[in-house]
N, C-alpha and C positions, 0 to 999 in steps of 0.2 A: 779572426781571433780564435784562439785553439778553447776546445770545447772544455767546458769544467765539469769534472768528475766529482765533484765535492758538495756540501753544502754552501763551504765560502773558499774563497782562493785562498786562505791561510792555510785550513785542512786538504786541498787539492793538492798544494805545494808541498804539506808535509808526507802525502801517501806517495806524489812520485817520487818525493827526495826516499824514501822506505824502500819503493820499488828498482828505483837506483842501486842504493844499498844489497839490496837482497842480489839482483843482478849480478853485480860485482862481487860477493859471498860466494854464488853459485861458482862463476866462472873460476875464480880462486879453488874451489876446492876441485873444480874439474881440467882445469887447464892451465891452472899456475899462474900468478901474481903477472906476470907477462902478455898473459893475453886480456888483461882488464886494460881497456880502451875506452872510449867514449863511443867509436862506432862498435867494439862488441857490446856495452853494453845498452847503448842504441836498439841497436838490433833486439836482446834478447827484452826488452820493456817494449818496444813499438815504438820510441821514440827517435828521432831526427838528432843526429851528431851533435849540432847548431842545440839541440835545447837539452841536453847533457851537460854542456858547458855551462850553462845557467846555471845548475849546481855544484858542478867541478870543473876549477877552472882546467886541472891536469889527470892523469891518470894516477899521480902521485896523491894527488889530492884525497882521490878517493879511496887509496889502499890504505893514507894514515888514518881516514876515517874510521873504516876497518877497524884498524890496530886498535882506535882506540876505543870502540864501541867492545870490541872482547874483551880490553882492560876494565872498561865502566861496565861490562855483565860478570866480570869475575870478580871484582871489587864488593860490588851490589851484593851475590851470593857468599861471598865471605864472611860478610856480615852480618847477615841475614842467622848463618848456621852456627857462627861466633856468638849470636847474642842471644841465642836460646839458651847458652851454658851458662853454669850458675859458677863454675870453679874455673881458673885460670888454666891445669890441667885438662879442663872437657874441652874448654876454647881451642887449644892446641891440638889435640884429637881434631875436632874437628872440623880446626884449619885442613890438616892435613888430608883429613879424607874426603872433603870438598875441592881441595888444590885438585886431586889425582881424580875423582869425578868427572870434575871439570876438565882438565888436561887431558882427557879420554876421549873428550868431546870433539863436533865439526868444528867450534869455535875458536881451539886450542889450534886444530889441524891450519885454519885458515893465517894466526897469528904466528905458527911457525912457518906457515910456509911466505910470506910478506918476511918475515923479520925486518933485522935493523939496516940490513945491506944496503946500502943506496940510496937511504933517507936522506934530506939534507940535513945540516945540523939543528937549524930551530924544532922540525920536528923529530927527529932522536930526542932531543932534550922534551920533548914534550910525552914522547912514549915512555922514557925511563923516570920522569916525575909520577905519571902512571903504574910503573913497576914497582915503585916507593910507596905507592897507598895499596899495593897490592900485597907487599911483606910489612908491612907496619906494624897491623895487627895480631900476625905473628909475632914480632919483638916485644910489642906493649906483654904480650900473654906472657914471655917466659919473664919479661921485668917484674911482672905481677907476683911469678911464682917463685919470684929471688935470685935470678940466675944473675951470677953478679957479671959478666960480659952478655948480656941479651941481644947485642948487633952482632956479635960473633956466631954465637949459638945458632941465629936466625940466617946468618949465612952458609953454614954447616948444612941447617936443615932444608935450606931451599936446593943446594946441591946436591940433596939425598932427594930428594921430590922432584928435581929434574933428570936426575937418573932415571927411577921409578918412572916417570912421564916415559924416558924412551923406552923400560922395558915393556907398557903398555903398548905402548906405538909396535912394538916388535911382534906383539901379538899374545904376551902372558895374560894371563886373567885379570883382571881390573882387581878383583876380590881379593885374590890371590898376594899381589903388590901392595894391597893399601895394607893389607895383613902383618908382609915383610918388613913394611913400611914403619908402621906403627909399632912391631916389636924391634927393631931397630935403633928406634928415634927414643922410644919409652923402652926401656931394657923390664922384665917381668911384664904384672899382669898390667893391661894398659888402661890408663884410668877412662871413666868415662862422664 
């Protein structure tokens, strides 16, 4: 019987399923959605092929897990920087410069490099239900603020925020973008 690392096999289970996790993050950001396997990630845990599978049954399995732990960490901090604003205007601000924070990050890097290519359909439908609580908050903000098409606006602006996303990725300043960004999206001084 394999050794437990834990206080009780609940939290044993939950650190190697983490240890999994994190395996599969690494090798993603270092050698592309393709080389996450169960024997790489095997290997890079200390764990045996055979008890990989125990937590994923496929390698697909565990790159939607992936996808959708950077949607449930980009979601979570959206929130978080959304509900310290007191005005529907600050919300927006800083949606945005949480969106491009975040999109700057290994997290962002790992979830574009997975994308949606190749998913089967249940999970597609499962990541873009996830991309829907991801711009929500943005729409609720500008309905807030009157914008009388708030789905449209919020598709404009997530298009301006994914541009911005690749000009970070290209190598411009983070600072620099969210800057352009925000005089942009807010034409004059930008509220806060």
């Amino acid at each position: 019987m394999p050794r437990i690392t834990a206080p009780t096999v609940a939290e044993h289970r939950a650190r190697r399923y983490r240890a999994l996790l994190e395996a599969a993050r690494e090798i993603v950001l270092t050698d592309g959605p393709q080389a996450v396997t169960p024997a790489a990630i095997g290997a890079r845990t200390g764990l045996a092929r055979s008890s990989v599978y125990k937590y994923f049954p496929t390698s697909l399995d565990i790159l939607v897990r992936l996808l959708e732990e950077v949607f449930e960490q980009w979601i979570a901090r959206l929130g978080e920087v959304m509900a310290e604003q007191a005005t529907s205007a600050g919300r927006v601000t800083a949606y945005v410069r949480a969106f491009l924070e975040f999109a700057s990050g290994d997290e962002h890097r790992v979830a574009d490099a997975i994308g949606f290519t190749g998913l089967p359909p249940e999970a597609a439908a499962k990541i873009r239900a996830r991309h829907h609580e991801l711009t929500e908050p943005l729409r609720r903000a500008l309905a807030d603020l009157g914008d009388p098409a708030p789905e449209v606006t919020m598709e404009l602006m997530v298009g301006t925020l994914n541009a911005a996303t690749r000009l970070i990725a290209r190598g411009h300043p983070q600072d620099q973008i969210i800057t352009a960004t925000l005089a942009f999206i807010h034409p004059g001084p930008n509220p806060r």
